[in-house]
N, C-alpha and C positions, 0 to 999 in steps of 0.2 A: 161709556154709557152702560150704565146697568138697568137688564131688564126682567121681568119674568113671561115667558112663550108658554104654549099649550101645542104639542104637536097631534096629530090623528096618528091611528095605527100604520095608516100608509106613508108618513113623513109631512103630512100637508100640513100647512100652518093653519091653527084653529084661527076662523074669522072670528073677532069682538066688534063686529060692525053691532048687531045686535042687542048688544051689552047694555043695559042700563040698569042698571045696580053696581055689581064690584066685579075685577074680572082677578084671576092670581089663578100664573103657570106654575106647572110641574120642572119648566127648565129655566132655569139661570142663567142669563148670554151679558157676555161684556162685549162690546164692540161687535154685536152679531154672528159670535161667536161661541156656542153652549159652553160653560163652564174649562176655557181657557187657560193654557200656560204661557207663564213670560218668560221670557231668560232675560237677566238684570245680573251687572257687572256688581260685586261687591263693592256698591258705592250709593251717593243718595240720588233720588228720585222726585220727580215732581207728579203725582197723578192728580187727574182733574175726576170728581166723584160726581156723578149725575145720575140721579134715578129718575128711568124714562118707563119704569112702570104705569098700569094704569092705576094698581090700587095699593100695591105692594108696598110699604117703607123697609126701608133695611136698619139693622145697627151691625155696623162692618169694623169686625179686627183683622189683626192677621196674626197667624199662630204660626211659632216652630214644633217641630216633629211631637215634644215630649206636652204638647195642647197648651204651654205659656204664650200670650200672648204679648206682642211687642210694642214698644212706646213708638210714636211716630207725631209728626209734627204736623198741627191743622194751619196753613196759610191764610186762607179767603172763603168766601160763601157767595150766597149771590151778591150781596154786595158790595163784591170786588175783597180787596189786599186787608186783612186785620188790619191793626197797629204794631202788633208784634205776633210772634208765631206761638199758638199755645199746645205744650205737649199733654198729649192724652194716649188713651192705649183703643179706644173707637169713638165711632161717628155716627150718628141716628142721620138719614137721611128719608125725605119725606118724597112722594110722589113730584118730581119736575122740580128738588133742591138739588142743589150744587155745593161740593165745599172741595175744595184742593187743599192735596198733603203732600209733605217730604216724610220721604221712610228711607229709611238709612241701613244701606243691608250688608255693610261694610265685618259686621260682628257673623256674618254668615254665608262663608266663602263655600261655595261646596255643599251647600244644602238647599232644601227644598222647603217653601215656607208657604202657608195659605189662606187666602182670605175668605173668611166665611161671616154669613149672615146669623146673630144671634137673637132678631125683635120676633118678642110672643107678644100677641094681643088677642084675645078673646073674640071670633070671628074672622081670624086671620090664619089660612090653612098653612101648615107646612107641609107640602109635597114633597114625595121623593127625597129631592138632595136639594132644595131650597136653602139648607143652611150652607151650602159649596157655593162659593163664587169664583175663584181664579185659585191657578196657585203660579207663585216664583219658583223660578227653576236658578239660584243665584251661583254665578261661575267661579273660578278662582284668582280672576286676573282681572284688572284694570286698567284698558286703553287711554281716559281722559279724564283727569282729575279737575276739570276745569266745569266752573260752575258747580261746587260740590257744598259750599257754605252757604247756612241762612242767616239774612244777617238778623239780630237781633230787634231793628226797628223797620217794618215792612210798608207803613204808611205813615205818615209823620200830622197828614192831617185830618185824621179822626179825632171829633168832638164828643168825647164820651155824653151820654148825659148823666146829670147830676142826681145825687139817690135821692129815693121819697121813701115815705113812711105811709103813704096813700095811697089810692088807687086812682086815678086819673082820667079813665076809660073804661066801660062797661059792655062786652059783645053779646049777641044771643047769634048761635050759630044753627042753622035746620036743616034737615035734610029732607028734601021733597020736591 
């Protein structure tokens, strides 16, 4: 769970009872925890991506030391398992979206790697260290290599839908 908090000078958590507009903290908390470390065995991983902000959307990679960014594989959204796993190197996640990935940290035994937030939008503060989200602390050894493959077809019964050339649906969206 990714969020963004607002603390007081005294450590109190800013109320957004109040709030009725847009609210977006100065701190970064994965699992309620400010800008956190993992330790992860040089192997893959399954994280499940949930932005529990209120206003905040993310777009999250994860970089090694020298700021390249790394390919990692998108599983599911809210709609549950893809059909297959599609690799990308980040993920725009929007207020109360979901999407699970495998990241593979097998090519970096002994390093520290880290996931940062990179969405600009016009109205949208970057505080502080907003673009910090976690970082890997990746070890040199591997206990259990089981459960370590994706396999190549994740859901077998997704109906794609068929292309158009149309538009089919027309929204008007307001805010008030």
């Amino acid at each position: 769970m990714i969020s963004d908090k607002m603390y007081t000078s005294a450590g109190d958590l800013v109320s957004v009872t109040d709030e009725t507009q847009n609210f977006y903290g100065d701190v970064i908390e994965v699992n309620d925890q400010p800008w956190p470390y993992f330790s992860v065995e040089p192997r893959k991983y399954r994280f499940r991506l949930y932005d529990m902000s209120m206003s905040r959307p993310f777009d999250l990679h994860i970089e090694i030391s020298n700021g390249d960014w790394i390919d990692f594989q998108v599983i599911a959204s809210d709609s549950g398992l893809f059909g297959a796993p599609v690799t990308t190197n980040n993920v725009i996640l929007a207020m109360g979206e979901r999407y699970e990935i495998v990241v593979d940290f097998s090519q970096y035994a002994g390093q520290s790697l880290t996931m940062k937030n990179t969405f600009t939008q016009e109205g949208v503060p970057q505080l502080g260290n907003t673009d910090l989200i976690m970082s890997f602390v990746v070890g040199n050894d591997v206990t259990d290599w089981s459960s370590n493959d994706v396999p190549s077809t994740l859901n077998p019964n997704i109906a794609w839908p068929k292309s158009k050339t149309t538009v089919d649906h027309s929204y008007r969206f307001e805010h008030g």
